[in-house]
C-alpha angles and dihedrals in degrees: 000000000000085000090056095049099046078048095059086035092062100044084051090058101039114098119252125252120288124225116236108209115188111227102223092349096290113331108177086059101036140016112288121262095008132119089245084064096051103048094045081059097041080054092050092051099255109184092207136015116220124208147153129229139206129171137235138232092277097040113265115151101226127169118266126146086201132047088225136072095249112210096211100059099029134042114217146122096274116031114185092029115132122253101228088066090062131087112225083253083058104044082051090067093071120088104218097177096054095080131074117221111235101219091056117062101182092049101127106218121227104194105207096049116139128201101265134229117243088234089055079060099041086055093061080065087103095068101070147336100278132134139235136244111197114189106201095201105198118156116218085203098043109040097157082078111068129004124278116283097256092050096045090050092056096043092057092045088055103044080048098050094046084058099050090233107123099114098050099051143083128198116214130180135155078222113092098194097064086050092059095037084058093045090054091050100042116357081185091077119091114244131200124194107214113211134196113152106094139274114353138151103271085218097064096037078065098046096050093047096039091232128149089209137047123211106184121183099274094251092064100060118113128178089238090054092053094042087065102035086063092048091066101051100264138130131223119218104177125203135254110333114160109167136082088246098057098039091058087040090055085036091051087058103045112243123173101232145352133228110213139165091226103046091166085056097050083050088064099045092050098050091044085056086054088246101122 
């Protein structure tokens, strides 16, 4: 009897599982944002695939961190031009897997990756149970670059519903617009409010953005943040934290999830520690 209790006592106190989100897809192994990058992390057992979204001239959502072509991660005829110029045929002319980050030694190039469509993505969905991250990245200062909130947000619920994926996926912005645009539309949708201004109560950054999840920059994250957050019903899903020190450190105060460049890494981490 004592053995039983001690038993139930232990799996109240261990820590629940924590989500592994792959930033990218899985950036440190693969080109960012390519299908290359999301399989590699389907493969790893990535519990969620992160990715951000703009949108071209006819309207395609596509995955792009940045509003702009960047030379130094894609080979085409106008680097630096803006996606949302660009027609999906044209978009198609840039190689996005010849090019090595440099920030990231061990990425494997494949030259011939495209910038892929959402809906390309979406479509991986089959191969396992894993959820979706969606970035909306709009910019209040610089609107010529994405649609308006309101239309992003229901371009991305219907590229989502077509798809039969509302409940596994999660729309995130550091825009809070597009987070209230897509909870008028559908308040079934997770949202999750991105921060990365300093120091701020985890609760209110909710509130304001109407989110049922906060995802702070990593450094930000405090066990008493998390604590209340908690409290209120709310989730933390820190960025981007890839190193065994700031994993324990997220794991030590016990975050929900963790967004990282090497999911396949953190999934290592995690089962050596005894925590998958």
């Amino acid at each position: 009897m004592i053995s039983w209790t001690l038993f139930v006592l232990g799996l109240l106190a261990a820590p629940p599982r924590i989500e592994v989100h792959g930033h990218r897809g899985a950036r440190a192994v693969f080109p960012e944002n390519t299908l290359p990058a999301f399989e590699h992390a389907i493969a790893a057992g990535t519990d969620v695939l992160e990715l951000d979204l703009a949108v071209t001239r006819d309207n395609v959502l596509v995955l792009s961190h940045d509003p702009l072509i960047k030379g130094e991660l894609c080979r085409g005829p106008r680097p630096g031009v803006a996606i949302r110029e660009l027609t999906l045929a044209e978009l198609r002319r840039y190689d996005c897997g010849s090019l090595r980050h440099p920030d990231f030694p061990r990425q494997q190039p494949v030259p011939g990756s495209r910038i892929p469509t959402l809906d390309e993505v979406l479509a991986l969905a089959s191969r396992g149970r894993f959820h979706f991250n969606l970035e909306t990245k709009s910019f209040p200062d610089k609107p010529q670059y994405t649609p308006p909130p309101d239309e992003f947000a229901r371009l991305l619920l219907d590229a989502v519903q077509k798809r039969g994926l509302v409940a596994r996926v999660i729309v995130q912005s550091f825009d809070f617009r597009t987070l209230h645009a897509m909870k008028r539309l559908a308040p079934e949708v997770r949202l999750s409010a991105l921060w990365n201004k300093g120091p701020r109560d985890f609760v209110s950054i909710a509130r304001e953005a109407g989110a049922q999840i906060v995802s702070p920059q990593y450094k930000l994250v405090t066990p008493e943040e998390v604590e209340r957050a908690h409290q209120a019903g709310l989730k933390v899903v820190p960025w981007t934290a890839n190193t065994p020190e700031d994993w324990d450190r997220l794991i030590a105060a016990r975050v929900d999830g963790i967004i990282t460049d090497d999911p396949a890494a953190l999934i290592r981490h995690l089962k050596a520690r005894g925590l998958r």
